[in-house]
Structure formats: C-alpha cells, structure tokens
Backbone as a chain_set.jsonl record, in Angstrom:
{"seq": "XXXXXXXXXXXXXXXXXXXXXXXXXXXXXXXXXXXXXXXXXXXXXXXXXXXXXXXXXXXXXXXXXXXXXXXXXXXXXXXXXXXXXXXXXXXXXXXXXXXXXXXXXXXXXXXXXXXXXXXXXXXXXXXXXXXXXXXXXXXXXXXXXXXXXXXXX", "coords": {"N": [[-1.317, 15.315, 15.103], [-0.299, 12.511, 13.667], [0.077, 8.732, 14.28], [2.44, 7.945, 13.902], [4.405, 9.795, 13.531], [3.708, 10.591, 15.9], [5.234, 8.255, 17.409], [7.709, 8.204, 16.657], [8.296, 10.493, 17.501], [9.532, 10.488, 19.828], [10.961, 7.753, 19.491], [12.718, 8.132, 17.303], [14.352, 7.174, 14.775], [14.97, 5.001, 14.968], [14.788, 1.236, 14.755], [11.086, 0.068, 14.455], [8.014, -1.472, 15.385], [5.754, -1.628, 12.208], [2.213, -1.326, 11.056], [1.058, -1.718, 8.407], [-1.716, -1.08, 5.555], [-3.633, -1.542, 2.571], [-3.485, -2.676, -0.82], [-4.819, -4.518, -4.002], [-5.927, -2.729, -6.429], [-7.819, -2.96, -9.688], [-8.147, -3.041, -13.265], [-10.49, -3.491, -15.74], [-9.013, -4.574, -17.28], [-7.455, -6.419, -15.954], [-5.308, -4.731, -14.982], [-2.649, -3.878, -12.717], [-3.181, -1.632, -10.385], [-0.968, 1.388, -9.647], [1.353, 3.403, -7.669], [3.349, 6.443, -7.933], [5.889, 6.871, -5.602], [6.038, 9.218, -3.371], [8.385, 9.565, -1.751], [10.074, 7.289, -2.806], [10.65, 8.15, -4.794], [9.333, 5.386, -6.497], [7.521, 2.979, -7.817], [4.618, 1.732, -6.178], [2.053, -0.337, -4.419], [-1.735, 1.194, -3.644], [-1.917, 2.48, -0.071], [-1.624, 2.505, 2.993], [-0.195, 3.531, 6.73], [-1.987, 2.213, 9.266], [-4.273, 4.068, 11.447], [-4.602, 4.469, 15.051], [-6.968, 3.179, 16.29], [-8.661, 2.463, 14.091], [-9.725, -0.433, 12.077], [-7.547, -2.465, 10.261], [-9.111, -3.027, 7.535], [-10.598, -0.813, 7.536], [-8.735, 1.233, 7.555], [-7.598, 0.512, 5.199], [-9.495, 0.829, 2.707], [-9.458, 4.033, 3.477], [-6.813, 4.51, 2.671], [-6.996, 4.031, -0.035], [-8.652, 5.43, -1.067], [-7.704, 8.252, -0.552], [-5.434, 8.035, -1.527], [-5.991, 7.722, -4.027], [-8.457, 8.509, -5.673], [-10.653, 6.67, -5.278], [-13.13, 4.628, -4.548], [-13.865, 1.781, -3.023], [-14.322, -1.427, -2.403], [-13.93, -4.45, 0.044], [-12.65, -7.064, -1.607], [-11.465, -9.648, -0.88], [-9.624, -11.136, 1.161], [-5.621, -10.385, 0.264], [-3.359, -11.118, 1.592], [-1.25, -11.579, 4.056], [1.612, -9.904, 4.991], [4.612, -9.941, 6.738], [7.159, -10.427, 7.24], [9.129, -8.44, 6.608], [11.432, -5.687, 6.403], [12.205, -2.59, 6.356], [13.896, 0.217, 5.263], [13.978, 4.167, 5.55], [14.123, 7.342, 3.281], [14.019, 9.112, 4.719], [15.738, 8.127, 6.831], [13.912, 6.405, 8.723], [13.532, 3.29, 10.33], [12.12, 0.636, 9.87], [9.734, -2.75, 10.512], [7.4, -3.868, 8.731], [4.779, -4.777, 8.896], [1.816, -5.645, 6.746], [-1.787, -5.765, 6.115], [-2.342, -7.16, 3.363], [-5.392, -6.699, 0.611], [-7.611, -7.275, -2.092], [-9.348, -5.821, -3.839], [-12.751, -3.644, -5.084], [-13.74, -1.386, -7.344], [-15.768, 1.072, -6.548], [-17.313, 3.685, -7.041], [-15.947, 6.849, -8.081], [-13.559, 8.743, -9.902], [-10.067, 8.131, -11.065], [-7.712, 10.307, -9.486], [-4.554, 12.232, -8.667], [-4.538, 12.365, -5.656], [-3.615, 12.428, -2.332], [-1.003, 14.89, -2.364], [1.381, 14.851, -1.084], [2.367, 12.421, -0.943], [2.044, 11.003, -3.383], [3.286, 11.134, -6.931], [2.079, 9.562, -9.531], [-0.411, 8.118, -10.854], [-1.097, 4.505, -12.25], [-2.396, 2.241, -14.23], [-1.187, -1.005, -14.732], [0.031, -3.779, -16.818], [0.919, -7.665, -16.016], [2.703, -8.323, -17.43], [4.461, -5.736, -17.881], [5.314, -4.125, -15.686], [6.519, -1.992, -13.652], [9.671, -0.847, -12.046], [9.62, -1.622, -8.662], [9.038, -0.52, -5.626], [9.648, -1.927, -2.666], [10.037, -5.395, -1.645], [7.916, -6.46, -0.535], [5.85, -5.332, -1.332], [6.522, -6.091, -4.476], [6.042, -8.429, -3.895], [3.484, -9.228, -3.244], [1.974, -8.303, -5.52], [3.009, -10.233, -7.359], [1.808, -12.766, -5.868], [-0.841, -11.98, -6.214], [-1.257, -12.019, -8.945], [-0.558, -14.62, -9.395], [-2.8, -15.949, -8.803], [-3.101, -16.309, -5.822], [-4.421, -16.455, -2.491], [-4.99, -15.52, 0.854], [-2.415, -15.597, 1.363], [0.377, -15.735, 3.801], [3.548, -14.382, 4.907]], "CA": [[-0.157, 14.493, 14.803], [-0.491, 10.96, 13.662], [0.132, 7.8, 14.8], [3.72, 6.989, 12.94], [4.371, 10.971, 13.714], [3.701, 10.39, 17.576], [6.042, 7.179, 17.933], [8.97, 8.752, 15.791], [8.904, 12.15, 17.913], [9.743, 9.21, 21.349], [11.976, 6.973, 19.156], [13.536, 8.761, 16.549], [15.063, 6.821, 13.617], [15.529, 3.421, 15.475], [13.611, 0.131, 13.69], [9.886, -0.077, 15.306], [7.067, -1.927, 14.304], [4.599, -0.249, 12.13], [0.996, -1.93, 10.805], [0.226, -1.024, 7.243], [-2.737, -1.764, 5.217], [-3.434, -1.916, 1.489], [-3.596, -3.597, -1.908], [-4.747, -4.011, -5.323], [-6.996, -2.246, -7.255], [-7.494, -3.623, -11.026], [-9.007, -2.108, -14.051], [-11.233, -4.212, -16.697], [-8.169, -5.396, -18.101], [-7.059, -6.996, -14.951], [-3.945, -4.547, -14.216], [-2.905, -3.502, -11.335], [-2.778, 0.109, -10.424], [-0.12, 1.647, -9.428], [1.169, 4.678, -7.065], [4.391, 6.527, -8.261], [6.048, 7.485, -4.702], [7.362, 10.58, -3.775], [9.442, 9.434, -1.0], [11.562, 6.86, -2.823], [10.632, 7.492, -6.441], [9.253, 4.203, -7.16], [6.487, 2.361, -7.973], [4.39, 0.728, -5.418], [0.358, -0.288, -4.015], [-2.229, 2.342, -2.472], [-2.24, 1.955, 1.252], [-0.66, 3.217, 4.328], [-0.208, 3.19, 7.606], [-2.983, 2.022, 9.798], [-3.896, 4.993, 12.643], [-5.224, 4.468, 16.462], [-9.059, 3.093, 16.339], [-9.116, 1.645, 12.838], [-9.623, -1.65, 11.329], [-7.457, -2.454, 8.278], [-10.277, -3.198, 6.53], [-11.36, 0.809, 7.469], [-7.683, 1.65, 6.888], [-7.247, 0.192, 3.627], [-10.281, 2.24, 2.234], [-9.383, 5.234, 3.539], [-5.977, 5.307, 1.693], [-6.998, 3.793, -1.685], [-9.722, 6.962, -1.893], [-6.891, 9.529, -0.72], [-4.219, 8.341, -2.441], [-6.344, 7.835, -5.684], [-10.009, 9.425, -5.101], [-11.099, 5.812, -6.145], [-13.573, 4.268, -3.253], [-13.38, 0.558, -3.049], [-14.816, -2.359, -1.362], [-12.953, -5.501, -0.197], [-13.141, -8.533, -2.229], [-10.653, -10.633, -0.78], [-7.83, -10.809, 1.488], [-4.948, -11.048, -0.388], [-2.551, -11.813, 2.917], [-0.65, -10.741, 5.393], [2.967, -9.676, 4.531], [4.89, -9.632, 8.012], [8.67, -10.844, 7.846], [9.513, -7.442, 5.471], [12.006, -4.589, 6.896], [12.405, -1.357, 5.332], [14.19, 2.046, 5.579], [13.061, 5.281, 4.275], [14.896, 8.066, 2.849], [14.653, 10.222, 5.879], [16.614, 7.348, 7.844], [13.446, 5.926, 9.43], [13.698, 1.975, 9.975], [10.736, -0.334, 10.614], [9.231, -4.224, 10.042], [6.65, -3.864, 8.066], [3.604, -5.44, 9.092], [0.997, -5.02, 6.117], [-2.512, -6.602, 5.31], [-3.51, -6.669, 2.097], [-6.671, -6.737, -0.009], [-7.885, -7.004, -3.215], [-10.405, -4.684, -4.163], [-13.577, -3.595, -6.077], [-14.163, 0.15, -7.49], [-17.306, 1.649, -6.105], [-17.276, 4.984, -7.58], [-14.957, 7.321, -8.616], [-12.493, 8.696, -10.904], [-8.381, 8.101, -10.844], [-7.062, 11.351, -9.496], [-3.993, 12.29, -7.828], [-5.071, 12.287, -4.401], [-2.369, 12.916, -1.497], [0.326, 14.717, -3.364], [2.76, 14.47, -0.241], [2.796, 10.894, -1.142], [1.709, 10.51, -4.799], [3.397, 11.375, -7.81], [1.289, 9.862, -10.515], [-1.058, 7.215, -10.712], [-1.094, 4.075, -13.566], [-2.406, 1.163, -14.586], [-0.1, -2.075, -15.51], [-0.046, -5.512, -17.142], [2.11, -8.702, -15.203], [4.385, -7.796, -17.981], [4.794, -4.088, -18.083], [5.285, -3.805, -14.343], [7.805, -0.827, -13.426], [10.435, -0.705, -10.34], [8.649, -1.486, -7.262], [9.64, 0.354, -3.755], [9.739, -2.934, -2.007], [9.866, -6.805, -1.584], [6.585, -6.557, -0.156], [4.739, -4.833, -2.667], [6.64, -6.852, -5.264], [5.467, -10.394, -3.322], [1.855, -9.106, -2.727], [1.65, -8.241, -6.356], [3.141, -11.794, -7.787], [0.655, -13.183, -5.564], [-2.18, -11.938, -7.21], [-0.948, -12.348, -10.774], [-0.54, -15.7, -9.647], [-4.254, -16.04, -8.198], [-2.803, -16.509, -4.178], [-5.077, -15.67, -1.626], [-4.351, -16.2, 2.363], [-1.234, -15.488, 1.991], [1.085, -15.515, 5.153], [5.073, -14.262, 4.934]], "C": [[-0.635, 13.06, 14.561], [0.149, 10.224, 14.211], [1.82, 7.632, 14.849], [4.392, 8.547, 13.591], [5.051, 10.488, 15.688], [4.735, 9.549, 18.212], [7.218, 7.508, 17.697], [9.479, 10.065, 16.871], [9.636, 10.904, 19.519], [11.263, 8.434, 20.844], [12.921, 7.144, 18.104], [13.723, 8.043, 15.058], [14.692, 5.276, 13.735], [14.47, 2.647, 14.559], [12.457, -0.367, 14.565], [9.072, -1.266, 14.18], [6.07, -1.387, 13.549], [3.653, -1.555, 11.169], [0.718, -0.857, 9.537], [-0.75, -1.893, 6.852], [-3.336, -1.709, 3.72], [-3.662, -2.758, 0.335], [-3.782, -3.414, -3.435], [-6.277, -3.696, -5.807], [-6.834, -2.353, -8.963], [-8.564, -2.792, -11.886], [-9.8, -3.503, -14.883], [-10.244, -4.956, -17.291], [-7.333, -6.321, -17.298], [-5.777, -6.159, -14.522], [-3.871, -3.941, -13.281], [-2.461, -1.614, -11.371], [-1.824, 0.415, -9.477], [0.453, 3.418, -8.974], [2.782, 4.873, -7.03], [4.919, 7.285, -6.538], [6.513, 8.488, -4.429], [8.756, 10.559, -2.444], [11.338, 8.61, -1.438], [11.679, 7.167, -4.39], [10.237, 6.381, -7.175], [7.828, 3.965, -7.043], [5.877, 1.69, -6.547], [2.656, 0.572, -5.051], [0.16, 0.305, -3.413], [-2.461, 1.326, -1.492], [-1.417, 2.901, 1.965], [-0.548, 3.033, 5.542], [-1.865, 3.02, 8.575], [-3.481, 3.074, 11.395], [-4.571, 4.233, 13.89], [-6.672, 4.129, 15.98], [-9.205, 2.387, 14.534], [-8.62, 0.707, 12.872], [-8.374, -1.671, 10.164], [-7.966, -2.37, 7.261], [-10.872, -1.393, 6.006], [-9.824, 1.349, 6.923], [-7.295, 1.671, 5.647], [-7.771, 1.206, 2.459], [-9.78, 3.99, 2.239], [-8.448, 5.792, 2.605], [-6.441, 5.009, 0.604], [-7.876, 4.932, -1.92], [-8.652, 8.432, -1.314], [-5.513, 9.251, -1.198], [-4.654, 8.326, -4.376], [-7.589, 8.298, -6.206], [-11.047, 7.951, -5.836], [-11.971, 5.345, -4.832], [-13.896, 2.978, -3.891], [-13.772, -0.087, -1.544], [-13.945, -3.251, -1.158], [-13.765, -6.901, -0.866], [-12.769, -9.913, -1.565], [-9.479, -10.43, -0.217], [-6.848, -11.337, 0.277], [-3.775, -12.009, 0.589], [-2.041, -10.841, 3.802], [1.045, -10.814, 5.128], [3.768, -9.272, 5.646], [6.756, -9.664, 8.064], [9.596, -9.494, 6.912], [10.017, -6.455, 6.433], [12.299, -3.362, 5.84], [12.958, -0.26, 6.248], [14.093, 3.09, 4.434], [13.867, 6.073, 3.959], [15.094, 8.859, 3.999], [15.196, 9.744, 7.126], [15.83, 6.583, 8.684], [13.641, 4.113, 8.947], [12.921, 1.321, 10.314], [10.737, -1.812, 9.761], [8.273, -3.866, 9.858], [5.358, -4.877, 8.089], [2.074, -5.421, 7.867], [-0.062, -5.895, 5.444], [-3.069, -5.925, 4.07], [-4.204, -7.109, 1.172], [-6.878, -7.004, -1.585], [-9.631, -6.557, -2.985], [-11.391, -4.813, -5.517], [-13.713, -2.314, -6.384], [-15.519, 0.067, -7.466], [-17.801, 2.45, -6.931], [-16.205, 5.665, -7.69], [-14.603, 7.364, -9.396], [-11.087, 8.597, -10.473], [-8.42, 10.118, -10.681], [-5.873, 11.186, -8.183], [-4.135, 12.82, -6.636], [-4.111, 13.571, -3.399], [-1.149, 13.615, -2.058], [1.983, 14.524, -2.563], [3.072, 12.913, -0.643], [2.951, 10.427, -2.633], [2.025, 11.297, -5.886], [2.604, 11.004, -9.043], [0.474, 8.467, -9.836], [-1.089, 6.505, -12.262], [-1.308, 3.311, -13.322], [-1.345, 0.075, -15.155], [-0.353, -2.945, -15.61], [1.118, -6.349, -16.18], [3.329, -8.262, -16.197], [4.709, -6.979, -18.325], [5.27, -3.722, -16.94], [6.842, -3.173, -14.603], [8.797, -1.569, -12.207], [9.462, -0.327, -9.656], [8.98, -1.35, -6.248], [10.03, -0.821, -3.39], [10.001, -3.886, -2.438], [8.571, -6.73, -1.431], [6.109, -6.459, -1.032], [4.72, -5.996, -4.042], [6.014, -8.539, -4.849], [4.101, -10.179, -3.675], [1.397, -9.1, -4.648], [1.884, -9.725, -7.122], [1.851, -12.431, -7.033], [-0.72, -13.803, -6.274], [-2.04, -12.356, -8.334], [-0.702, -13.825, -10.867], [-1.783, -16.698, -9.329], [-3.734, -16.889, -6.51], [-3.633, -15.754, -3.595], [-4.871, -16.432, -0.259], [-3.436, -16.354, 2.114], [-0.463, -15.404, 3.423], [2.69, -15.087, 4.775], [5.8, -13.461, 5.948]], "O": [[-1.395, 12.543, 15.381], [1.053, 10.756, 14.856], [2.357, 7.189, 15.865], [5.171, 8.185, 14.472], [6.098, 10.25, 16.289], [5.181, 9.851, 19.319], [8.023, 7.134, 18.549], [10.624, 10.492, 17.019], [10.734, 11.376, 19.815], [12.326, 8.45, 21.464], [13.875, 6.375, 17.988], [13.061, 8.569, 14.164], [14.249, 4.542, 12.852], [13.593, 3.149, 13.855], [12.748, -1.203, 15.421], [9.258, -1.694, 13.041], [5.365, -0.579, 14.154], [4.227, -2.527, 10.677], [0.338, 0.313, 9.575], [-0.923, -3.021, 7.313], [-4.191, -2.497, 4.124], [-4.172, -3.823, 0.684], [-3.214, -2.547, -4.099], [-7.357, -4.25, -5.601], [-5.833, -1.88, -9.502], [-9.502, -2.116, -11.464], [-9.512, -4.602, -14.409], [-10.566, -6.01, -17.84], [-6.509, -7.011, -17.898], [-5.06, -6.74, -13.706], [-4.859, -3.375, -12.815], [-1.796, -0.827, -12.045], [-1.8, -0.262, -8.45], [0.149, 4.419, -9.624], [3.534, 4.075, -6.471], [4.28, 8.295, -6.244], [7.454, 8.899, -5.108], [9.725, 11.309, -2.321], [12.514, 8.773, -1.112], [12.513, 6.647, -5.131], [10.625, 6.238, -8.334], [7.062, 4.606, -6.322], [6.694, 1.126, -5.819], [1.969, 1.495, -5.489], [0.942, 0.587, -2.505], [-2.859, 0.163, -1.561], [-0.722, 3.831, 1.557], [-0.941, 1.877, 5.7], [-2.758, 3.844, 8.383], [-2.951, 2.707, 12.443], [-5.163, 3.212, 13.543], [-7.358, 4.905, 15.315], [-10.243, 1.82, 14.194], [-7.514, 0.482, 13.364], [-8.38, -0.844, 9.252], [-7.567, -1.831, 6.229], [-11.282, -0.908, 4.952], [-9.81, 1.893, 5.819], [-6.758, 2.609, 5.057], [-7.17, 1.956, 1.69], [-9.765, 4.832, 1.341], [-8.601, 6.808, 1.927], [-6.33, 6.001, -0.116], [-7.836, 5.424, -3.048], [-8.932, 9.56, -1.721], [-4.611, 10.087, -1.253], [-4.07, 8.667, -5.405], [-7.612, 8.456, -7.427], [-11.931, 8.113, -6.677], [-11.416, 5.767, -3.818], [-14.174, 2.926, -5.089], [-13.687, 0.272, -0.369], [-12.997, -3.225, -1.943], [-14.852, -7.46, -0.716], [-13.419, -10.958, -1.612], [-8.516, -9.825, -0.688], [-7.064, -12.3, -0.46], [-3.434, -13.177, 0.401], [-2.348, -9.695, 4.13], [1.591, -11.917, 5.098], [3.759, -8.044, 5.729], [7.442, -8.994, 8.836], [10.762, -9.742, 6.606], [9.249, -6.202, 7.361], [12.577, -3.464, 4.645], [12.686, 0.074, 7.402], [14.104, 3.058, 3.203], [14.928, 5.622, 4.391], [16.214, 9.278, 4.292], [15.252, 10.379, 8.179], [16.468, 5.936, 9.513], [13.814, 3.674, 7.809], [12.908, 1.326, 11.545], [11.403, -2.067, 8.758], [7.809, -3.321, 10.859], [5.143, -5.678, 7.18], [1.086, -5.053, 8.502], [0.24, -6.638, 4.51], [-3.736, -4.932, 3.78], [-3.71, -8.118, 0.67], [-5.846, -6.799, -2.224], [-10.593, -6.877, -2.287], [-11.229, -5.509, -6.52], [-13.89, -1.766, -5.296], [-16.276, -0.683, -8.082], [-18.739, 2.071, -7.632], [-15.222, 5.014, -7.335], [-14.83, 6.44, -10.176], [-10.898, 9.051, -9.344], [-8.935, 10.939, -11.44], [-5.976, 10.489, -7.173], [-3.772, 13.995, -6.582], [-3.939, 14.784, -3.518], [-0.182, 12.876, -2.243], [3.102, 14.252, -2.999], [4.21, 12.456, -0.536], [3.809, 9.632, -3.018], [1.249, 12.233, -6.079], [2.334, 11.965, -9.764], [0.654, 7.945, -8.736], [-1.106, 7.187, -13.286], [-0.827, 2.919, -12.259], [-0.663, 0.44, -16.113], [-1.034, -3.441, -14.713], [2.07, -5.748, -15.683], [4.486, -7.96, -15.905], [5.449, -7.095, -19.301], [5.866, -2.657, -17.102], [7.812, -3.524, -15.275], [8.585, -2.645, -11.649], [8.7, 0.639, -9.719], [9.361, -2.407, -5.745], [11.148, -0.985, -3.879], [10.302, -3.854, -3.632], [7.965, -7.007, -2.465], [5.827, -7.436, -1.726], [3.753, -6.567, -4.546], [5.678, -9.477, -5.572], [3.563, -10.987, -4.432], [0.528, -9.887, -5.021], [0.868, -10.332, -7.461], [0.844, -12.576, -7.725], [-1.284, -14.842, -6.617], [-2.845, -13.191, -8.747], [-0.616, -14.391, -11.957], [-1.785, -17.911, -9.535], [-4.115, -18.031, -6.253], [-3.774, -14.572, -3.906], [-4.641, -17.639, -0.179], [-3.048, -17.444, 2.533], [-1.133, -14.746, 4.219], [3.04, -15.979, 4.001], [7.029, -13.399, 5.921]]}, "num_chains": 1, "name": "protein.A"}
C-alpha cells in the first residue's frame, strides 16, 4: 500500500496535507511536456506524490521515468508551490505541497509509462498550451516560460 493509500484508508475523504514532487521536462525546442491525466482528463506536469524515505529530488525522478520512461537529472529548482488546494474526482481533498524542478533528459524514449495515471504524453509551445488540471501546474509552468527560479507560493 502506499503512502497517500495508507493515510486515506485512517482519514477518508477529509482535506490532509500531501507532499508532491515534479516538473518540467523540455524538448530542443524549449516546450514543455506534457501528461494527459486520467483522473481529471486534463493536461498537467510529470510528478507525484512523494512516498516514506524519499527525497524529492529521488521522488521527482522516479515519476518523470514512470510516468514517461524518460530519466532525467535536476537542473534547477523551479520552486516550491505550497498555498494550492485541490479535490479529486473520487472526492479526495488535500493542500498541495509540491517541489518542483526543471529537468535534463538522460536517456530514454517518450513512452506511455503508468497508464493508471497517463493518457498520452506531448510536447507544447507557451502558446499552444492545452487545459491544465490545476493552478499549480498552470503557475509552475508560467514560471518557467517566464525564466523564474526559487519560486515560493
């Protein structure tokens, strides 16, 4: 059972805190990539929740190579995205704690990874950008496109 799993079977629905971790990964053309969700339908950055015993830094990695089989170093915090609440489709409610990164590709190819989570995977320009799940995501991404780093919110 995981982490998010373990706290949910105790507290049910109610609004907790949960620690994600995350960011962007860019192609040659500078866009950002992009992970179609399957929870809300929408657009948003690889990452996820952070489990028991990891770093963010180790967290971050882990999802950007299973949600996109892409492996990735960090370049650069991008910030720390903290004052963000969300609820999910299956009624869960949390504050959203989430650092995130900007990235380098190591190795790899784009594939759809996780498919409990990931409907497709895509590249985008600042001005092509789809519907994005969040505030968060949408901040973290302006950010970058605006060259912000050390963020705080």
């Amino acid at each position: 059972m995981d982490y998010i799993q373990w706290i949910r079977s105790y507290v049910g629905h109610r609004e907790i805190i949960l620690n994600f971790s995350g960011g962007i990964v860019t192609n040659e053309k500078n866009e950002v990539l992009l992970q179609l969700r399957t929870d809300k339908q929408l657009w948003g950055l690889p990452g996820g929740a952070v489990e028991k015993g990891e770093s963010v830094e180790q967290a971050a990695k882990r999802e950007v190579i299973e949600e996109t089989g892409l492996q990735v170093e960090v370049v650069s915090l991008l910030g720390i995205y903290s004052a963000y609440f969300d609820t999910y489709p299956n009624g869960d409610k949390a504050q959203t704690i989430t650092t995130m990164f900007t990235f380098k590709v190591i190795k790899g190819e784009l594939v759809v990874g996780d498919t409990k989570e990931t409907l497709n995977l895509k590249f985008f320009s600042q001005e092509n950008l789809p519907e994005i799940a969040n505030q968060q995501h949408k901040d973290a991404i302006q950010d970058f496109f605006s060259n912000k780093r050390g963020i705080y919110r």
